[in-house]
N, CA, C and O of each residue as an XYZ file, in Angstrom:
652
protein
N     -45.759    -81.168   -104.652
C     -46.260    -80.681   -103.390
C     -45.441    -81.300   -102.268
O     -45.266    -82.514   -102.170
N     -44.950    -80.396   -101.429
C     -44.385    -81.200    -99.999
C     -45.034    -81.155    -99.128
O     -44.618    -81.779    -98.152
N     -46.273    -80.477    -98.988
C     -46.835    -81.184    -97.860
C     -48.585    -81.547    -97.902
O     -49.133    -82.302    -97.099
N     -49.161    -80.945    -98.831
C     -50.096    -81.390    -99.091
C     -50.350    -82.271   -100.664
O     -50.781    -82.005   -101.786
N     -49.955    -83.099   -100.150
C     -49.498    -83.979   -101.766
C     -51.243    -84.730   -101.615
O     -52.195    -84.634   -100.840
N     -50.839    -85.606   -103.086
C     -51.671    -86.383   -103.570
C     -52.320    -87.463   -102.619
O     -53.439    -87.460   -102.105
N     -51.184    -88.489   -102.524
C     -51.716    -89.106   -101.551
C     -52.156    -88.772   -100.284
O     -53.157    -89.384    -99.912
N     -51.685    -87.977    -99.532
C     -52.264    -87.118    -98.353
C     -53.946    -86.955    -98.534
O     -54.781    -87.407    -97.751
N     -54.221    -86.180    -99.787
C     -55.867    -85.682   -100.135
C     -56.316    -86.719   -100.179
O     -57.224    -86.962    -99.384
N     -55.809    -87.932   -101.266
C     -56.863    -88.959   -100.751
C     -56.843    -89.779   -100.161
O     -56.922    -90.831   -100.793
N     -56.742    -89.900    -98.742
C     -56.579    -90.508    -97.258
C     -55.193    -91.520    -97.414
O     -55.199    -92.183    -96.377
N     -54.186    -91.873    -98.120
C     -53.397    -92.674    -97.939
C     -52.227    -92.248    -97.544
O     -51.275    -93.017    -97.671
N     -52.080    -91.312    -97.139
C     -50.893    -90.673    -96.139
C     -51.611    -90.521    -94.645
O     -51.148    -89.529    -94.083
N     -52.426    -91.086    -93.982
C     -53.289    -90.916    -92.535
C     -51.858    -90.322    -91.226
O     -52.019    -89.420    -90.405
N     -50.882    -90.952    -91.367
C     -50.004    -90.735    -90.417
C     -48.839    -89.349    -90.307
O     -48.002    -89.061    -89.451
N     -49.305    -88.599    -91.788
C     -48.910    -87.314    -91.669
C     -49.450    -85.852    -90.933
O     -50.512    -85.554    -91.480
N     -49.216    -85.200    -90.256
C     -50.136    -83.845    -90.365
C     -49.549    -82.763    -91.068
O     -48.572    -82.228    -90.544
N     -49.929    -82.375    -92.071
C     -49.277    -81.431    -93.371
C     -49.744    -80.108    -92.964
O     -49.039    -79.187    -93.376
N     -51.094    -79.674    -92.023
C     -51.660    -78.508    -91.500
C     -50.732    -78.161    -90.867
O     -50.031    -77.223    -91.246
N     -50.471    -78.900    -89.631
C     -49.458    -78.079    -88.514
C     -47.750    -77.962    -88.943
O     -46.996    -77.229    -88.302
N     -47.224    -78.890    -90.251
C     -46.082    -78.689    -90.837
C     -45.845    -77.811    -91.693
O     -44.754    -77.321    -91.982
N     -46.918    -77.577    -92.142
C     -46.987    -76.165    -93.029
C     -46.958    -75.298    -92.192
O     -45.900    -74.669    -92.235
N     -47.859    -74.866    -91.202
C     -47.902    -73.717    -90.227
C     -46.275    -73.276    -89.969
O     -45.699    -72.222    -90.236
N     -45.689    -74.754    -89.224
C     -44.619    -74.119    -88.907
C     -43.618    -73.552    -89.696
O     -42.822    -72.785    -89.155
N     -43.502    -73.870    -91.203
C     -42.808    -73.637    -92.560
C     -43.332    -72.218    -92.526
O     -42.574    -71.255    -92.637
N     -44.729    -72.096    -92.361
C     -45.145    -70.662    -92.995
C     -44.798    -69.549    -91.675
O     -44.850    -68.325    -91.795
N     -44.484    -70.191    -90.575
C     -44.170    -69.402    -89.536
C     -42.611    -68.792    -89.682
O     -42.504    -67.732    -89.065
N     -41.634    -69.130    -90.217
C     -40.509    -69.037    -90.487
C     -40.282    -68.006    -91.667
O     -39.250    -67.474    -92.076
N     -41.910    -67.884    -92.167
C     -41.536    -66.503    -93.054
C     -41.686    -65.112    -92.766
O     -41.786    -64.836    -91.571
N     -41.728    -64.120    -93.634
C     -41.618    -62.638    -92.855
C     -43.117    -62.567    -92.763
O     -43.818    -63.070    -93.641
N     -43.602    -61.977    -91.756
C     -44.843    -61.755    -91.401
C     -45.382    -60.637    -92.313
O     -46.597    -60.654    -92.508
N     -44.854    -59.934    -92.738
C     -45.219    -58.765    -93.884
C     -44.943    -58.856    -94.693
O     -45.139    -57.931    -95.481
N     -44.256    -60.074    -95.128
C     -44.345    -60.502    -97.053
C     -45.500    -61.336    -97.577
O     -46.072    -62.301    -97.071
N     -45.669    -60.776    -98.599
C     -47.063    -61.084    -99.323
C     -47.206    -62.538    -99.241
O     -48.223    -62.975    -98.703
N     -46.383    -63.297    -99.670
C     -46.603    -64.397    -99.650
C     -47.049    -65.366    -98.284
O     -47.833    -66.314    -98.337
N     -46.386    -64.904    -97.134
C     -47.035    -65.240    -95.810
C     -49.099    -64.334    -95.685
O     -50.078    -65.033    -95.423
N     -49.174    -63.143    -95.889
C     -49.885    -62.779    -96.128
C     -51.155    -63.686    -96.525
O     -52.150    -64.131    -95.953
N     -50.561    -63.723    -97.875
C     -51.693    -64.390    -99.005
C     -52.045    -65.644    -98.387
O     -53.237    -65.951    -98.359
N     -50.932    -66.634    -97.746
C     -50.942    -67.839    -97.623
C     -51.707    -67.823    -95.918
O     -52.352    -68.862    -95.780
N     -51.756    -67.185    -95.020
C     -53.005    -66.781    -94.339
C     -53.879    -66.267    -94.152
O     -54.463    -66.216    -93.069
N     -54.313    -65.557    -95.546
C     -55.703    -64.770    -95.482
C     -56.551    -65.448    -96.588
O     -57.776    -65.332    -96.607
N     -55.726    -66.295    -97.685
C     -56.725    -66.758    -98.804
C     -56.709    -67.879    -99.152
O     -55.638    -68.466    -99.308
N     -57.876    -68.459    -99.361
C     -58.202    -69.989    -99.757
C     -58.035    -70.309   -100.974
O     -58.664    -69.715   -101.850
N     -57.525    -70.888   -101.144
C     -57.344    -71.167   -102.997
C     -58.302    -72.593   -103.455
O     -58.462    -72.980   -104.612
N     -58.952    -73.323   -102.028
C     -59.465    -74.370   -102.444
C     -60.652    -74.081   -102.831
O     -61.365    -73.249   -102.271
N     -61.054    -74.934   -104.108
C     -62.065    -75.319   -105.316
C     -61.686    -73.822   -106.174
O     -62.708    -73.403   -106.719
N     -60.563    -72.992   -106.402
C     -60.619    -71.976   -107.173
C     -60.393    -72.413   -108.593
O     -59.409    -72.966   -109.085
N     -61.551    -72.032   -109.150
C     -60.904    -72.218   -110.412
C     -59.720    -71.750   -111.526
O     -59.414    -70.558   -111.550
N     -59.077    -72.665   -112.420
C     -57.944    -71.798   -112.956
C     -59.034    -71.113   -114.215
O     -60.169    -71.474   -114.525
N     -58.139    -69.950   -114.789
C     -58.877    -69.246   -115.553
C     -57.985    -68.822   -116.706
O     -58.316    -68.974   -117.882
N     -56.742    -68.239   -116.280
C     -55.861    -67.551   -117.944
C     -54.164    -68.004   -116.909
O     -53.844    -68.418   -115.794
N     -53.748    -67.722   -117.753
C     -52.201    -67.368   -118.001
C     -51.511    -66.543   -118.369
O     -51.066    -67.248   -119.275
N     -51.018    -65.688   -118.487
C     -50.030    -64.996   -119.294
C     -48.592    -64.972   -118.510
O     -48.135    -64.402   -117.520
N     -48.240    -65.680   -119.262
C     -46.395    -66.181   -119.147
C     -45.628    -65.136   -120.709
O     -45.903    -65.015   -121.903
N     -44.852    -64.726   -119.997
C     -43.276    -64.010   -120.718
C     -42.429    -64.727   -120.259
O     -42.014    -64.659   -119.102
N     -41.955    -65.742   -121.360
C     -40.537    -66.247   -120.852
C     -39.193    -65.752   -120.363
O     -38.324    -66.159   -119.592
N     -39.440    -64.449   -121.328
C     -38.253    -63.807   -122.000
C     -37.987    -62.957   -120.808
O     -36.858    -62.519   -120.586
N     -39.092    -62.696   -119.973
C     -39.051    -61.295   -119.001
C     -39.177    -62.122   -117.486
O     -38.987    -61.413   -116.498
N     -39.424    -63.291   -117.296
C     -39.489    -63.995   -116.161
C     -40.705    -63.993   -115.659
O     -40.832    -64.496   -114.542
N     -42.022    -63.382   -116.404
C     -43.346    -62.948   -115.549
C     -44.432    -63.853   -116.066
O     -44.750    -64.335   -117.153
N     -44.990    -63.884   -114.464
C     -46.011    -64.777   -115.076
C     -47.169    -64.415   -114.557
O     -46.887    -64.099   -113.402
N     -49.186    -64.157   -114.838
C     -49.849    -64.010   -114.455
C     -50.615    -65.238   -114.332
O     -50.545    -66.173   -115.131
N     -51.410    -65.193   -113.212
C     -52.292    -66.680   -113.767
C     -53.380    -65.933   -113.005
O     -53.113    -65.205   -112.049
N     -54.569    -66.130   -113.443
C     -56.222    -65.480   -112.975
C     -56.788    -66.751   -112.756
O     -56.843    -67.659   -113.585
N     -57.267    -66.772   -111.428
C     -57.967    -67.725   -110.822
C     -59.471    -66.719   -110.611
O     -59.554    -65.491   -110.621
N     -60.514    -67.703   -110.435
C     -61.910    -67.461   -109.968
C     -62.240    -68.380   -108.644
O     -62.740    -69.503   -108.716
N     -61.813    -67.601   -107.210
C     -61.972    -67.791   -105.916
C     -62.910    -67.309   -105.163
O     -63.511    -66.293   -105.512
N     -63.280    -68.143   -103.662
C     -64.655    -67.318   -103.088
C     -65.585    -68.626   -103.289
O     -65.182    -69.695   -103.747
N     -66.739    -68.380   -102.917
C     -67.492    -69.548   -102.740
C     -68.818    -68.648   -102.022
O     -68.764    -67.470   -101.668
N     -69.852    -69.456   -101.936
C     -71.018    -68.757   -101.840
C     -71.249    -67.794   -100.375
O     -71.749    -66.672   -100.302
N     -70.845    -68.430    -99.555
C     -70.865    -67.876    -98.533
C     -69.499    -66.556    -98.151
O     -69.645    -65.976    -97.075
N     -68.732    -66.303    -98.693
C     -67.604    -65.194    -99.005
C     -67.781    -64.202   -100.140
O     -67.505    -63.002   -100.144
N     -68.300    -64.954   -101.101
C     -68.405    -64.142   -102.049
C     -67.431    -64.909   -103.171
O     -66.728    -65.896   -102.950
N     -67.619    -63.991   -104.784
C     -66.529    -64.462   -105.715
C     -65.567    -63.258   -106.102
O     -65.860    -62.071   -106.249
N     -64.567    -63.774   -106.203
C     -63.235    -63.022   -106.743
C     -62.596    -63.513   -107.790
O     -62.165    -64.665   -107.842
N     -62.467    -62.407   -108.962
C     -61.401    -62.290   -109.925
C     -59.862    -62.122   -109.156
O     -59.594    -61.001   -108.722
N     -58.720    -63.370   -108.962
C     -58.000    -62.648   -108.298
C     -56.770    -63.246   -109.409
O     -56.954    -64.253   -110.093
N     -55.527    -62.446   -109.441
C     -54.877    -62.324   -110.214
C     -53.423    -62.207   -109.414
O     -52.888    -61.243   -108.866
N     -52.900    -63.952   -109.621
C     -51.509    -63.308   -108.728
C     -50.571    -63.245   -109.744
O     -50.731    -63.745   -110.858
N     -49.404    -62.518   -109.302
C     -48.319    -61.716   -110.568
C     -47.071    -62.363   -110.066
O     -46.822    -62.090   -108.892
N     -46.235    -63.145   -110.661
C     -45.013    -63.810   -110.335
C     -43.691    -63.046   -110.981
O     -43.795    -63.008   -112.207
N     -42.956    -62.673   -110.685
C     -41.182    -61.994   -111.785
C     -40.522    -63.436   -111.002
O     -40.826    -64.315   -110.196
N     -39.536    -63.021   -111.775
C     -38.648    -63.979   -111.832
C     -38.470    -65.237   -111.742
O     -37.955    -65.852   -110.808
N     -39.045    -65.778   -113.055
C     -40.463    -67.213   -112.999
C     -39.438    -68.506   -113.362
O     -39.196    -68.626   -114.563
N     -38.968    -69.237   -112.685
C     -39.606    -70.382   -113.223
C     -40.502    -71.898   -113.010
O     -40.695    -72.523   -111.967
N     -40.907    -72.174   -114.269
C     -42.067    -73.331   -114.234
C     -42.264    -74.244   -114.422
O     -42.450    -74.606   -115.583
N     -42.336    -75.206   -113.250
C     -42.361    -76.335   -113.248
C     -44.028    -76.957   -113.543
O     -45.136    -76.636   -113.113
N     -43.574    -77.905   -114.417
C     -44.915    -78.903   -114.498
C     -45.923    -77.953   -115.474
O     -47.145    -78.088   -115.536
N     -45.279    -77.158   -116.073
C     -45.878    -76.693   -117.545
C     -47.046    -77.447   -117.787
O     -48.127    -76.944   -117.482
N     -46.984    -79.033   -118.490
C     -47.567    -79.630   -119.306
C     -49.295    -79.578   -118.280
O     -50.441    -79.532   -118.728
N     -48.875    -79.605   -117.021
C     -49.671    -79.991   -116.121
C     -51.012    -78.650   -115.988
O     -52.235    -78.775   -115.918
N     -50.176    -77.465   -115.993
C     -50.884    -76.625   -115.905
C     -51.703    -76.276   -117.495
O     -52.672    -75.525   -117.390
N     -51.407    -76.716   -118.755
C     -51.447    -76.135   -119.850
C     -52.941    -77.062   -120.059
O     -54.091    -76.626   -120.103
N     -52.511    -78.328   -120.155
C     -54.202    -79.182   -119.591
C     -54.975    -78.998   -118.669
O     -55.873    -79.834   -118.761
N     -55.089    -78.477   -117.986
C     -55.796    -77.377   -116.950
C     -56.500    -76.825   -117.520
O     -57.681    -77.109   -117.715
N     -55.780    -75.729   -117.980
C     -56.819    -74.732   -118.807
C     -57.239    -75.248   -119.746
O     -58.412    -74.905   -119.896
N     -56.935    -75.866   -120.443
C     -57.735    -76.611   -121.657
C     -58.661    -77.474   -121.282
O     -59.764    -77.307   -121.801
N     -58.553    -78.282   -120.591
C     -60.114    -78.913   -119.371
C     -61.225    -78.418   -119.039
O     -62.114    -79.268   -118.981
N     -61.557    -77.317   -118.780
C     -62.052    -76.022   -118.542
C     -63.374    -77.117   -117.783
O     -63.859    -78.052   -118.420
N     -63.796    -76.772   -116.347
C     -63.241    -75.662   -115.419
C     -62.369    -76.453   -115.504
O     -62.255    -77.317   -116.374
N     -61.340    -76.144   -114.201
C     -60.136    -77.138   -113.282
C     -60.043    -76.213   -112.211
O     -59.755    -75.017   -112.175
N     -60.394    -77.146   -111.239
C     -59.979    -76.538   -109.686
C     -58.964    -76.844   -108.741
O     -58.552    -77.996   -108.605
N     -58.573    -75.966   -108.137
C     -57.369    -75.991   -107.110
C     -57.746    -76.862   -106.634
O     -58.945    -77.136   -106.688
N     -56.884    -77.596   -106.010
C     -57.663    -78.845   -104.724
C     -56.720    -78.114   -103.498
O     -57.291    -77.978   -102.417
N     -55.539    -77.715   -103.589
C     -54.466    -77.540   -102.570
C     -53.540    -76.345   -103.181
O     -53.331    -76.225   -104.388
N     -53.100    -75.622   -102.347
C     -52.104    -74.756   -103.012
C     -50.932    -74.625   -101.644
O     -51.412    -74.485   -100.519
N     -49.714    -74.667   -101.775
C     -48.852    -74.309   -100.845
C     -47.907    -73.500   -100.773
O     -48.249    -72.905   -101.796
N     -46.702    -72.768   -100.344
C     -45.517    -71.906   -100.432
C     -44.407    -72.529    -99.974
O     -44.286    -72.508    -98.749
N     -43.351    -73.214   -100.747
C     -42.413    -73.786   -100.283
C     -41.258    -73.020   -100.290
O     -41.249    -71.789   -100.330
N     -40.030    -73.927   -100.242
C     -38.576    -72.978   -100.571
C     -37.816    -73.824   -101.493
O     -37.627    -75.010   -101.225
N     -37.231    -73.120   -102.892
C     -36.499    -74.241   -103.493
C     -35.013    -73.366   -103.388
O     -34.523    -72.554   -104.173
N     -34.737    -73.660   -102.654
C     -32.908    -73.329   -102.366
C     -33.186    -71.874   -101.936
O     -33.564    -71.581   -100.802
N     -33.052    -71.323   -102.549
C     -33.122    -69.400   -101.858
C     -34.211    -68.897   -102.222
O     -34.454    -67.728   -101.922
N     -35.156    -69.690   -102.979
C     -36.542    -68.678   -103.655
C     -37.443    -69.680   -103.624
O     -37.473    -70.862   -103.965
N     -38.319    -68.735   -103.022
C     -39.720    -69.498   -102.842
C     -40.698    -70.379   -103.725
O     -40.238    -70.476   -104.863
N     -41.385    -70.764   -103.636
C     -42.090    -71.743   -104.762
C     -43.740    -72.077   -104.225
O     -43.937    -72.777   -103.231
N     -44.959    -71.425   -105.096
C     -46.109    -71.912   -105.078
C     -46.076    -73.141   -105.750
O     -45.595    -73.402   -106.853
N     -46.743    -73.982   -104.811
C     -47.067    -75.267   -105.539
C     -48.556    -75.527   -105.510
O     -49.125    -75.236   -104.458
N     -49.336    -76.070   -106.579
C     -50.740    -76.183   -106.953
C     -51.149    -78.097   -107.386
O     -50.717    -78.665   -108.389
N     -51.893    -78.627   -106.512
C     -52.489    -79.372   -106.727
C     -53.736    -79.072   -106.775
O     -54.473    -78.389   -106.063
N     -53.952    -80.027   -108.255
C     -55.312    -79.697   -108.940
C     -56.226    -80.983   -108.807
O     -55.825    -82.146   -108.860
N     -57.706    -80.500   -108.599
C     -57.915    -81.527   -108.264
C     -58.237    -82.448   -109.824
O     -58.113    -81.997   -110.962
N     -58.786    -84.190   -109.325
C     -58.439    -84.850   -110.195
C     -59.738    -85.194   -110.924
O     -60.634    -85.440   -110.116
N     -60.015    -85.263   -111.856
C     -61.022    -85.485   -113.144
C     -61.985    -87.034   -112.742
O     -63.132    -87.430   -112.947
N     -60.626    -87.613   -112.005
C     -61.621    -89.118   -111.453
C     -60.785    -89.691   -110.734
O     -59.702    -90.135   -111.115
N     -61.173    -89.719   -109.775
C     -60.113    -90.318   -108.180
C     -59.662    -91.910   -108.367
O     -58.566    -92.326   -107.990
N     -60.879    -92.904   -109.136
C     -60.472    -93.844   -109.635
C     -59.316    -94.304   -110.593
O     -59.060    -95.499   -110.741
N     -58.707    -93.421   -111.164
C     -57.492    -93.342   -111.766
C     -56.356    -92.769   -111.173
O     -55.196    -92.938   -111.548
N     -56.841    -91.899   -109.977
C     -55.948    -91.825   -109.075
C     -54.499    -90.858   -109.908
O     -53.378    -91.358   -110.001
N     -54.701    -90.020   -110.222
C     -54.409    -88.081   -111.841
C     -54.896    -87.063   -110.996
O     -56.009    -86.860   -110.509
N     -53.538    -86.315   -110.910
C     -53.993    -85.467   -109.968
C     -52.961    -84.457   -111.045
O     -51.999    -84.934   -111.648
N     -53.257    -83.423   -111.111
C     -52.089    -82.612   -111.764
C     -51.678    -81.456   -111.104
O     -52.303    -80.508   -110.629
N     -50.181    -81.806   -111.195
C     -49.549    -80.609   -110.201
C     -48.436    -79.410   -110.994
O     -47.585    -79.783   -111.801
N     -48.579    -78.303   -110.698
C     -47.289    -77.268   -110.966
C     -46.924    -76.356   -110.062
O     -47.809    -75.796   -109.415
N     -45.655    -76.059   -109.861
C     -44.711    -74.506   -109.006
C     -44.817    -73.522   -110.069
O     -44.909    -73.594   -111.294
N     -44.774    -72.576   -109.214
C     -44.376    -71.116   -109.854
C     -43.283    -70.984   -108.810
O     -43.631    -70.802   -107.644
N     -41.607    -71.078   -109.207
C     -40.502    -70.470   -108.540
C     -40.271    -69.027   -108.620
O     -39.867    -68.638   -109.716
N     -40.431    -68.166   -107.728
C     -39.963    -66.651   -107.766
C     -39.323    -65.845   -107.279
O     -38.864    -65.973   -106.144
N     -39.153    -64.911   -107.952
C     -38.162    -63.683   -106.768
C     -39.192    -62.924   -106.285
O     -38.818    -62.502   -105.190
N     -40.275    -62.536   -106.524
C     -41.960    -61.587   -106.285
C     -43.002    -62.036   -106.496
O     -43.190    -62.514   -107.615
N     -43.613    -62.047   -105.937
C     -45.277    -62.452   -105.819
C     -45.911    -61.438   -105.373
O     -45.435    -61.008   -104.323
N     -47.179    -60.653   -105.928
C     -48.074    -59.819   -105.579
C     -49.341    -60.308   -105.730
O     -49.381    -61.523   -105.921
N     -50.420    -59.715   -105.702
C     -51.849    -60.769   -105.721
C     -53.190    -59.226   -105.682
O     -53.074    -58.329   -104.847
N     -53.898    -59.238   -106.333
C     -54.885    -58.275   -106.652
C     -56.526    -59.192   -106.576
O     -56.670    -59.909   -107.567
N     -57.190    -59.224   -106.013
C     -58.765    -59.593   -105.953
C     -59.920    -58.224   -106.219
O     -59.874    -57.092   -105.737
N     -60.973    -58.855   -107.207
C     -61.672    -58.177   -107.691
C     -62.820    -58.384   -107.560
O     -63.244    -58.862   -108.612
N     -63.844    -58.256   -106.582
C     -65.585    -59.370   -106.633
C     -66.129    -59.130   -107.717
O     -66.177    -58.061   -108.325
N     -66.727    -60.532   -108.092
C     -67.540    -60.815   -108.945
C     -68.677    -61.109   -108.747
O     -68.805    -61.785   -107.726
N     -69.829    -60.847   -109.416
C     -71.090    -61.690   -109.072
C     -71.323    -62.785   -109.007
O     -72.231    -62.937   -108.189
N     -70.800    -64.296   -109.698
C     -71.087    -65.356   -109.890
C     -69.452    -66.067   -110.354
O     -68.441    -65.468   -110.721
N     -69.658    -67.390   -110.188
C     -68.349    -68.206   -110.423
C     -68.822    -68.791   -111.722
O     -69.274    -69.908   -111.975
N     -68.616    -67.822   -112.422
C     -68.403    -67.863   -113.956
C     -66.748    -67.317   -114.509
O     -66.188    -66.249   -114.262
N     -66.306    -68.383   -115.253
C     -64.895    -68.438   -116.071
C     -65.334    -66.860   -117.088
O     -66.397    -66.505   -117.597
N     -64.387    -66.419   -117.063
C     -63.828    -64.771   -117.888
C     -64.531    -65.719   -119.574
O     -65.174    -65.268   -120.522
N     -64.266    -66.439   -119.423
C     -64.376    -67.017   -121.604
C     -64.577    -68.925   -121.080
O     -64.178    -69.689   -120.201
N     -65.133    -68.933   -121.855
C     -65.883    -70.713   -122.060
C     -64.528    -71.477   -122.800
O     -64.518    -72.707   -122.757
N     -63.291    -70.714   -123.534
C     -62.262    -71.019   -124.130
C     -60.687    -70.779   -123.202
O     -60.625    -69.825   -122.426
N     -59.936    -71.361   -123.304
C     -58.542    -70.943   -122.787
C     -58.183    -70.066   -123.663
O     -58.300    -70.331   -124.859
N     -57.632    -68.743   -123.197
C     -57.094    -67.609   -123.892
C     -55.769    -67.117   -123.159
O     -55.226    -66.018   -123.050
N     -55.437    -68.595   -122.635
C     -54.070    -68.004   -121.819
C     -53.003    -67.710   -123.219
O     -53.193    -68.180   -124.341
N     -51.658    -66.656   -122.742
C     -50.670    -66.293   -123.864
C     -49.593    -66.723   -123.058
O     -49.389    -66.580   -121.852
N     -48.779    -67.417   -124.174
C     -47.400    -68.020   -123.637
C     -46.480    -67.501   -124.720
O     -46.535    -67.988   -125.849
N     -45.761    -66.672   -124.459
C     -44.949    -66.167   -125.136
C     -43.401    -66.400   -124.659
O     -42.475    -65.909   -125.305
């Protein structure tokens, strides 16, 4: 994460402001690409992770989160990545196997010419001070939301496919 990192969430970065440094990062993008879009219309915090489906072979990656909260409502939302790659694998793969695991932070960076979601998750016990983080690097990002009745996980099991 570059700007909403670990230490930042739990108060030991006090002398940063990562809100208004992001703004201006996210201001520098196209106002009609999804990813500026997404990254001002949707909250990803406390979303839970839910599936995966990664194609190595084809660059694509899905990941289904369960977003929304009582007062908004809940969403099945499903963002779609091409031209993938993934950092911090191990990070995300214990995630889903944890079941729930929630976003704590999500951001849109730049890694050289292509953009990069980065996901801090939150941590299992702050006293150990484990926070687990991964990017999705891409050439496309699209994003689909679906309401749900309740913030209930799709399966009680990880059924993500990594192929």
């Amino acid at each position: 994460m570059d700007y909403f990192t670990f230490d930042w969430a739990t108060g030991n970065e006090s002398d940063v402001d990562p809100v208004g440094d992001y703004s201006r990062f996210l201001s520098s993008l196209d106002p009609a690409g999804t990813a500026y879009q997404f990254a001002t219309t949707i909250s990803l915090n406390d979303a839970l992770l839910d599936k995966v489906v990664f194609d190595r072979s084809e660059g694509a990656l899905k990941l289904l989160l369960l977003t929304g909260d009582l007062q908004v409502g809940y969403w099945r939302s499903e963002l779609a990545y091409t031209g993938v790659t993934l950092h911090g694998e191990r990070a995300l793969v214990d995630a889903l196997d944890r079941r729930p695991t929630e976003v704590w932070y999500d951001e849109f960076t730049c890694r050289g010419e292509r953009l990069c979601h980065n996901f801090l998750l939150a941590p299992t016990d702050l006293r150990q001070a484990i926070a687990g983080e991964f990017g999705i690097e891409f050439v496309s990002f699209s994003y689909t939301q679906e309401a749900v009745t309740s913030r209930t996980l799709a399966t009680v099991h990880n059924t993500s496919v990594w192929r």
